[in-house]
C-alpha positions in Angstrom: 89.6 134.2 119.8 89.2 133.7 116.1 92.2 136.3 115.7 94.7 133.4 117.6 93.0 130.3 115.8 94.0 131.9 112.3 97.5 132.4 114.2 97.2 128.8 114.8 96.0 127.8 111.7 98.6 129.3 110.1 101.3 128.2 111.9 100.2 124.3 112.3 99.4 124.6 108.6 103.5 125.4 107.7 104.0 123.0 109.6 101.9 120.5 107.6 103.5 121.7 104.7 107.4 120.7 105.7 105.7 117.0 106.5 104.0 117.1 103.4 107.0 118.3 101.0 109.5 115.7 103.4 106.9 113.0 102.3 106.7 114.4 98.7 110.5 114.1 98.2 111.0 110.8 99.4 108.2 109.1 97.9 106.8 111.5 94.9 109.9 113.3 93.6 111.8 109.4 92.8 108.4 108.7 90.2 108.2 111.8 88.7 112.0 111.7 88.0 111.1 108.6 86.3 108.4 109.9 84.5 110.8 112.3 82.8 113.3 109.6 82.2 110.8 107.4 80.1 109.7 110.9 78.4 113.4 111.5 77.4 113.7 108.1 76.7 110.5 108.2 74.1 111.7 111.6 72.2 115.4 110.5 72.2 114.6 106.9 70.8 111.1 107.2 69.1 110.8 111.2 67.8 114.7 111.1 67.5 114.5 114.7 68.6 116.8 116.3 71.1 115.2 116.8 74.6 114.1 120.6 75.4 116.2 122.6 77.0 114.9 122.8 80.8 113.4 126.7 81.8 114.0 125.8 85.4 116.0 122.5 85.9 115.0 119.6 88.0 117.3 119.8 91.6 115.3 123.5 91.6 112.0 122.4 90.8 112.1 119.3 93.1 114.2 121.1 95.8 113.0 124.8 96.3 109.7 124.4 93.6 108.5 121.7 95.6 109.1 123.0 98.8 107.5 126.3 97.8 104.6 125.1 96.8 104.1 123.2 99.5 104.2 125.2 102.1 102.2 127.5 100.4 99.3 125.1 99.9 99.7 123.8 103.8 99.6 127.6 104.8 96.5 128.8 102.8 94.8 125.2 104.1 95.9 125.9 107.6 94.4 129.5 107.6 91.1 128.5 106.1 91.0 125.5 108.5 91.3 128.0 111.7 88.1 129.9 110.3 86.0 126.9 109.3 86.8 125.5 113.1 85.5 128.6 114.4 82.2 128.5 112.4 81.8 124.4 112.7 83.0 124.3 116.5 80.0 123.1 118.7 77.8 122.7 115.7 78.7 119.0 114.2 77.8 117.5 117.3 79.3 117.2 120.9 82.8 117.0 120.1 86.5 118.5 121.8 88.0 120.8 120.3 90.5 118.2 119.2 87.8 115.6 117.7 86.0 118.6 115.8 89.4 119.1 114.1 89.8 115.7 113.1 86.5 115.3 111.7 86.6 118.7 109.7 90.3 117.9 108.3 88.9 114.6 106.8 85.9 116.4 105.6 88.1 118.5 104.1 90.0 115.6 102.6 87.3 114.4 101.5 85.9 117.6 99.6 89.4 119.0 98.6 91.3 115.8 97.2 89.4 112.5 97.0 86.2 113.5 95.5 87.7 115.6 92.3 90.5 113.3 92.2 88.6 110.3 91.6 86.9 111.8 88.5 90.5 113.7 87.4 93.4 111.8 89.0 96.7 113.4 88.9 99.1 112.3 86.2 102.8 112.0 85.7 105.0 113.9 83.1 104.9 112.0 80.1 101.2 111.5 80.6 98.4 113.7 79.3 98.7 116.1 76.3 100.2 119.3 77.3 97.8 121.5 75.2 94.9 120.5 77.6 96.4 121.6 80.7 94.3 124.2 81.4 91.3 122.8 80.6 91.8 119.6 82.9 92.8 122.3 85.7 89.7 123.6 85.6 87.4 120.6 85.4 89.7 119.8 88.6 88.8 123.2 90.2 85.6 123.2 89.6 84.5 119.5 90.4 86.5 120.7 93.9 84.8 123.9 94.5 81.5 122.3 93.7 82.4 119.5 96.4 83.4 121.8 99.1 79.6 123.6 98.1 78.0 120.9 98.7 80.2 119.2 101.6 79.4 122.7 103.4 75.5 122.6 102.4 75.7 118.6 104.0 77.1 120.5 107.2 74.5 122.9 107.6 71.4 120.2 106.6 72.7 118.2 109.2 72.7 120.8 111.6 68.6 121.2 110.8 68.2 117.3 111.0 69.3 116.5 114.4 66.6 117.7 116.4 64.5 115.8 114.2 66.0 112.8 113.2 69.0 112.5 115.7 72.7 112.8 115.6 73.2 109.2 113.4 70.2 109.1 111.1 71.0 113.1 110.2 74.9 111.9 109.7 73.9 109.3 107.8 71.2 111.1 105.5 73.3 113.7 104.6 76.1 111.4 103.8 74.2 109.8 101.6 72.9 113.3 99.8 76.4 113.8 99.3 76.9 110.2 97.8 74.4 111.2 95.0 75.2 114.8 94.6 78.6 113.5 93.7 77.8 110.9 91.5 75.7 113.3 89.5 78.4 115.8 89.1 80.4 112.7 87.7 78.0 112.2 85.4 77.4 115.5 83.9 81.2 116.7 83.8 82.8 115.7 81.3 85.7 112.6 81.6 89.5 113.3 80.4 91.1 109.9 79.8 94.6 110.5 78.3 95.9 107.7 79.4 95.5 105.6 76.1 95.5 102.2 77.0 95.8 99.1 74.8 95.9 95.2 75.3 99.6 93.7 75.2 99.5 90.2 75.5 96.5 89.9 77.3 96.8 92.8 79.4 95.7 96.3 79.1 98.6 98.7 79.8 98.7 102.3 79.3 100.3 103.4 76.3 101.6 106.9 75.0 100.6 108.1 72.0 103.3 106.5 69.7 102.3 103.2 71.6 105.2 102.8 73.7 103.9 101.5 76.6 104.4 103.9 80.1 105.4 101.7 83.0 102.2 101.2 85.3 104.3 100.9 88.2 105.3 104.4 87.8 102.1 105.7 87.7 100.3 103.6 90.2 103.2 105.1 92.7 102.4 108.8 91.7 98.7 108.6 92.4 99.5 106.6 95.7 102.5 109.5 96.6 99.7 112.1 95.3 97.4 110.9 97.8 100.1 110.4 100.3 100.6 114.3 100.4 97.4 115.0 100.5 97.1 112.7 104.2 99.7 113.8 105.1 99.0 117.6 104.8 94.9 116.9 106.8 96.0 114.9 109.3 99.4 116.9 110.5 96.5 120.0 110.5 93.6 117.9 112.1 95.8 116.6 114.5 98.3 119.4 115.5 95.7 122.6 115.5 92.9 120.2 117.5 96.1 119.5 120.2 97.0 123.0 120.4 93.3 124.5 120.5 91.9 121.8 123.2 93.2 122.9 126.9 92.3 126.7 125.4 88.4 125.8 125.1 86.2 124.6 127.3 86.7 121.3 128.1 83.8 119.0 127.9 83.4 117.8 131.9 83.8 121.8 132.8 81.0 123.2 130.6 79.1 122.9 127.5 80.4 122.9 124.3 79.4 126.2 122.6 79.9 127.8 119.0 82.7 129.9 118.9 80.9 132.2 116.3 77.4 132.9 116.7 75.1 134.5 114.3 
């Protein structure tokens, strides 16, 4: 059985990555393409300096570099998915097979994007100083990986609480441990903010660092297309593996809901 979830996983999680990179080049590619027009625009006009010749230029990177990367992103989440179903199926409550999946793909939302990309959103080109790359991608990684930690530890409390405290009051206990766990890790990380910002006329734009200011717009629709792939990626999994997996389980008015793995 766990064998043809992973097959499923895998399958509904390419899937999730055509969606994601369709939704990526209609709504993130158009910013980000903007983003490197403004940076052009800054070296050209304010550094007087000719623009760097492009290692891999853009129709590849937003064509086939984009479309590689996600599709590998929805296949590795798609295969992890089909084994975290099979441990968490029949132990987060009386759920289908379909409702389990929804529920763990926005856990997984939840753990995966939202909470490390609240403390370290994603930023345009043009935005952020290139010589800190790698230490921003690991503050990223590791605020997620610490995330998933403890979004899994909140899982298996819960698990302990219900006979206890019930299915709700467990639920909402361990929500709230997560709440704080969070918030503590967002304190004791430390913050990256380079995106200077200044008051113009009254209102506080962001600025690069020769003070031409970057147009908000822009990067208001990254973060929202960011996000956007990121929906678009858990939900086409949620939804599509939970359809596919639910008339192969036992359905709830034939018998009751077991783990697929047991210890």
């Amino acid at each position: 059985m766990v064998r043809t979830l992973l097959i499923r996983g895998l399958l509904v999680g390419l899937l999730a990555g055509v969606a994601a990179f369709g939704f990526a080049r209609v709504m993130g590619e158009p910013q980000v393409r903007n983003a490197i027009h403004f940076e052009s625009f800054v070296e050209s006009n304010v550094h007087h300096e000719a623009p760097e010749a492009e290692l891999v230029t853009r129709p590849v990177q937003g064509n086939y570099g984009l479309g590689v990367g996600t599709l590998v992103f929805g296949l590795a989440m798609g295969g992890i998915f089909a084994l975290v179903f099979a441990i968490g199926y029949g132990r987060i409550g009386i759920l289908s097979a379909r409702a389990t999946a929804l529920v763990l793909a926005a856990l997984s939302l939840i753990a995966v994007y939202i909470v490390p990309n609240l403390k370290y959103p994603a930023n345009p080109p043009a935005i952020g100083n290139p010589d800190t790359i790698g230490r921003r991608t690991g503050l990223y990684l590791l605020l997620m990986l610490v995330s998933v930690i403890l979004m899994v530890g909140a899982v298996v409390i819960r698990e302990h609480l219900v006979p206890r405290f019930g299915q709700w009051n467990a639920t909402l206990m361990v929500a709230a441990g997560y709440v704080v766990a969070v918030v503590v890790c967002y304190v004791l990380l430390p913050g990256v903010n380079e995106v200077p910002q200044q008051a113009i006329q009254g209102v506080v734009k962001a600025v690069t660092d020769d003070g031409v200011t970057f147009p908000p717009l822009v990067l208001w629709r990254f973060r929202v297309a960011s996000l956007g792939i990121q929906l678009v990626t858990w939900t086409t999994i949620g939804l599509g593996f939970g359809a596919w997996t639910q008339h192969k389980l036992n359905a709830e008015s034939e018998a009751p809901i077991e783990p697929l793995l047991t210890p």
